[in-house]
C-alpha positions in Angstrom: 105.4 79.6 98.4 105.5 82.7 96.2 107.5 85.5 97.7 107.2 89.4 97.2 108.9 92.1 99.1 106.9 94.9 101.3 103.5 93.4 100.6 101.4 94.0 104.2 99.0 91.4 105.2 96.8 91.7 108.0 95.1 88.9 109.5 92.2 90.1 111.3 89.5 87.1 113.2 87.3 86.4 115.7 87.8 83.8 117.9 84.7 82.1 120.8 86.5 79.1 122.1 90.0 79.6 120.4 89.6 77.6 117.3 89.6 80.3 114.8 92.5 82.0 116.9 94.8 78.9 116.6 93.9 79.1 112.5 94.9 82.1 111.9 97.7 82.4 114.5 99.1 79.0 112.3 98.4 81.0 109.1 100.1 84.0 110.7 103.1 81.6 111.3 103.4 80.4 107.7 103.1 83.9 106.2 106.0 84.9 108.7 108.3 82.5 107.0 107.8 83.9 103.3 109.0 87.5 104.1 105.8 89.1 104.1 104.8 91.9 106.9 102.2 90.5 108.6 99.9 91.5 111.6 97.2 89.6 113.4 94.2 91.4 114.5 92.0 89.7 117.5 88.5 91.1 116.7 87.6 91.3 120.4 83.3 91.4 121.0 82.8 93.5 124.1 79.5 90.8 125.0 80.4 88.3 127.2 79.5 85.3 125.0 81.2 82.5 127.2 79.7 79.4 128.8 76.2 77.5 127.3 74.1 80.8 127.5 76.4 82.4 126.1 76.3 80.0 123.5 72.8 80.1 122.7 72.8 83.9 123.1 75.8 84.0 120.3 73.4 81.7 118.1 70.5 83.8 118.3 72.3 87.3 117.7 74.0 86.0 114.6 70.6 84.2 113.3 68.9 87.4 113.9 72.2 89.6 112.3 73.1 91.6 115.1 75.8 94.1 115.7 77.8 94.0 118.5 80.2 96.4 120.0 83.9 95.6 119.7 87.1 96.6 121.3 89.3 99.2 119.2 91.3 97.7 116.8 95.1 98.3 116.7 95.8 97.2 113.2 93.9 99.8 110.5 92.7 97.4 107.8 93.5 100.2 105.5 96.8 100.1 105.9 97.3 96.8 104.3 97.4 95.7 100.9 95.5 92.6 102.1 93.2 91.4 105.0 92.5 87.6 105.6 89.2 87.9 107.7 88.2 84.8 109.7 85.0 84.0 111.8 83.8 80.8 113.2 80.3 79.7 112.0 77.6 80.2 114.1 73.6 79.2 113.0 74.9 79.5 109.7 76.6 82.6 109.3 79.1 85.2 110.4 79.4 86.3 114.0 78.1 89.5 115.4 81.5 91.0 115.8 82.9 89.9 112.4 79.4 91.7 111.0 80.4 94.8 113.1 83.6 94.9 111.8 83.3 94.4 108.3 80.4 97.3 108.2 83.0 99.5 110.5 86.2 99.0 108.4 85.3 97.5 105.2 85.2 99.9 103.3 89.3 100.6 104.0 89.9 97.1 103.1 91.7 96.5 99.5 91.8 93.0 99.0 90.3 90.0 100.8 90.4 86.1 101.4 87.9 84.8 104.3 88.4 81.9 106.2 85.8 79.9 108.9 86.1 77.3 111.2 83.0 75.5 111.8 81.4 72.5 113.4 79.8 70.8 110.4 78.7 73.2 107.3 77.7 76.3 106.8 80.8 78.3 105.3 79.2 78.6 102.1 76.4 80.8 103.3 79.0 82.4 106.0 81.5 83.2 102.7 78.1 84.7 100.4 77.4 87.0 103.6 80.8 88.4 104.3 81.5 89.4 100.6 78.0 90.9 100.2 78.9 93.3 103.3 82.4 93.6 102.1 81.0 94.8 98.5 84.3 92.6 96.7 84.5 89.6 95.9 87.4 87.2 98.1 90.7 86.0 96.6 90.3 82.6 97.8 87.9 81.0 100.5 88.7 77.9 103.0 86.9 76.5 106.3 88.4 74.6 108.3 86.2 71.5 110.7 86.9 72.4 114.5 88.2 68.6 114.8 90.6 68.9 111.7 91.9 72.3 113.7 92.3 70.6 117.1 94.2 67.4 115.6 96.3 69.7 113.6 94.9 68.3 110.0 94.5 72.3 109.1 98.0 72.6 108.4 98.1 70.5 105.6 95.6 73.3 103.8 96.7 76.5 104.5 99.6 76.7 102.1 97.9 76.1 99.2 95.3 78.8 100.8 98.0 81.5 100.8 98.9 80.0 96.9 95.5 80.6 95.7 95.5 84.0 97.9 98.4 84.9 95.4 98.1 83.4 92.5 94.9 85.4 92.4 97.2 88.5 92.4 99.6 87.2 89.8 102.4 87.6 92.1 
């Protein structure tokens, strides 16, 4: 791993069932160790989105790109010189919440990487949509399969994640 002093990194996600939230609290882990200050931002949708209607309910509003409202954030994305911005996929693209946040704070954000967890495909499409609302293009890109997350095979990927991340940035 690369290290650099003060460099602030926020890792900012939205988690359904607790997949994405266990990737990005593992990448928050790794980060830790290299000396960088880091933050991890729960993007917290005020819809209750739990059980099978919720399910289907979450599917439709993302298919149909909806908003939703979200809890205030702690962490300003604009305080940090990058933001790692994770979603699961749902019917092929971002969630609602990651949509409301990226149009609410994107503009603030400096640099970005995106991650996804997913259930079988999509993260192309999910990665093309998130950098169109962002308006810049990601330092790096990775998805993650739910499976590979719950059996631990995720952690074998996000090191050279954060390499790419930096190596983008010539640090």
């Amino acid at each position: 791993m690369i290290y650099i002093d003060h460099m602030r990194i926020l890792i900012s996600f939205y988690s359904r069932t607790g997949i994405t939230r266990k990737t990005a609290k593992d990448m928050g882990e790794l980060i830790s160790t290299t000396g960088y200050e880091i933050d991890i931002e729960e993007i917290i949708d005020k819809k209750d989105r739990s059980g099978k209607i919720g399910y289907m309910v979450a599917g439709k509003d993302a298919l149909a790109k909806k908003e939703t409202e979200i809890g205030d954030v702690r962490h300003d994305p604009g305080n940090y010189d990058m933001v790692i911005l994770g979603t699961p996929v749902w019917a092929g693209t971002i969630t609602p919440a990651v949509r409301t946040y990226l149009h609410k704070y994107g503009g603030c954000i400096k640099e970005a990487a995106f991650f996804c967890t997913h259930g079988g495909g999509g993260s192309s499409k999910t990665f093309d949509v998130m950098e169109d609302i962002l308006d810049l293009p990601p330092l790096a890109v990775e998805s993650f399969r739910d499976k590979s997350v719950k059996k631990e095979g995720h952690k074998g990927r996000l090191n050279p994640f954060l390499q790419e991340i930096l190596s983008s940035k010539n640090l």
